[in-house]
C-alpha positions as CSV (number, residue, x, y, z in Angstrom):
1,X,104.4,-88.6,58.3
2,X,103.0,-88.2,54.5
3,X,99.8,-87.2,54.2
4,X,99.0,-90.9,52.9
5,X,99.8,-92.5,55.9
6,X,97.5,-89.7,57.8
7,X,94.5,-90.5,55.5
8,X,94.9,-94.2,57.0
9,X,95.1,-93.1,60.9
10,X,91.6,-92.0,59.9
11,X,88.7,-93.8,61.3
12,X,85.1,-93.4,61.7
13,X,83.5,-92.7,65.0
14,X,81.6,-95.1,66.8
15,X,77.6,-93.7,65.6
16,X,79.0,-91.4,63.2
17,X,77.0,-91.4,60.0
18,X,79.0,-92.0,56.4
19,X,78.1,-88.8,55.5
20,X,79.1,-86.6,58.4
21,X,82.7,-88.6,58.6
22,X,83.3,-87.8,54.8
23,X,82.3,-84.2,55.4
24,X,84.9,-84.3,57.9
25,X,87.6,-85.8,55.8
26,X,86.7,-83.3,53.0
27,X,90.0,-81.2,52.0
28,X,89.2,-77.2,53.2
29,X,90.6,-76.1,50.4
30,X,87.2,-77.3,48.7
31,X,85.3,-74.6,50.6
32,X,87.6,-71.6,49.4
33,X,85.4,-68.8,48.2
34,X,86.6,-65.7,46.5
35,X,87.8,-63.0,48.4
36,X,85.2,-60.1,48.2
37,X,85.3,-56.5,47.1
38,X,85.3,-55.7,50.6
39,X,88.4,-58.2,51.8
40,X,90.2,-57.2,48.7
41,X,90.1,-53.3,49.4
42,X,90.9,-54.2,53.2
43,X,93.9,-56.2,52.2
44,X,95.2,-53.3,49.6
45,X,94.8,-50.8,52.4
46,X,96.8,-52.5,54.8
47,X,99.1,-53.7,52.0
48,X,99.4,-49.4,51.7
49,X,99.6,-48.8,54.9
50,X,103.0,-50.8,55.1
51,X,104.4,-49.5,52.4
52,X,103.9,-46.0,53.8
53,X,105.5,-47.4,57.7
54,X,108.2,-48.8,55.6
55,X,109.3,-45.9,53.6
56,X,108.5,-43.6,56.6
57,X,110.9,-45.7,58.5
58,X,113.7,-46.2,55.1
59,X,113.6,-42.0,55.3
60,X,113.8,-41.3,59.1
61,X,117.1,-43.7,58.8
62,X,118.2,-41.8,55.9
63,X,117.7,-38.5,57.3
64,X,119.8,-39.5,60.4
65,X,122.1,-40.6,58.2
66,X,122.8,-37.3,56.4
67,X,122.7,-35.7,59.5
68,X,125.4,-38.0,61.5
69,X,127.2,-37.2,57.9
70,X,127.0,-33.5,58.3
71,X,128.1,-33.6,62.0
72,X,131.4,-35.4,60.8
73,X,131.7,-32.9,58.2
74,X,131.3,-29.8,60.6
75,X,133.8,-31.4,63.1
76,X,136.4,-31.7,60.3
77,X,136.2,-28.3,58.9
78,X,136.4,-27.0,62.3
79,X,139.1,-28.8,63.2
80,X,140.8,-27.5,59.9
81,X,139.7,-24.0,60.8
82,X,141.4,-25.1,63.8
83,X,144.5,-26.2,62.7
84,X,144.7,-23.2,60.5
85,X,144.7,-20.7,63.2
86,X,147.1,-22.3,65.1
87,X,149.2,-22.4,62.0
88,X,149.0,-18.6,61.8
89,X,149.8,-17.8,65.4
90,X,153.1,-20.0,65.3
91,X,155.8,-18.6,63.7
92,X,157.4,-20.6,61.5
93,X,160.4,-22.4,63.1
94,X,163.2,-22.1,60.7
């Protein structure tokens, strides 16, 4: 349904005065105030705090990462190191 065809549905209460039906028909955004100095710094705190969780969370991911990165590396060198001495106890089949 539009918001037209909402206004219509609209009717006034049996002993409900002109004036208290209008006031309830009134659009909120009317009312809207400001947001104070004190709702302002609230919102820019918590819109800090996220930031903070979310890079927080970006560098635990990257850390484990680089770590998962340098376990791979490990295990190949070793297996290389590996390889190597195996290499050097066989004699070489000619």
């Amino acid at each position: 349904m539009s918001s037209k065809n909402e206004m219509k549905d609209v009717v006034q209460a049996e002993g409900e005065s002109s004036s208290a039906f209008f006031e309830r028909l009134r659009p909120s955004f009317l009312d809207w105030t400001p947001p104070t100095e004190e709702e302002k710094a609230r919102e820019l705190r918590a819109r800090w705090l996220a930031r903070e969780a979310e890079l927080q969370r970006v560098t635990a991911l990257d850390k484990a990462k680089e770590a998962e990165k340098a376990a791979i590396r490990k295990r190949r060198e070793e297996a290389l190191e590996r390889a190597k001495a195996l290499a050097a106890v066989r004699p070489p089949s000619e």
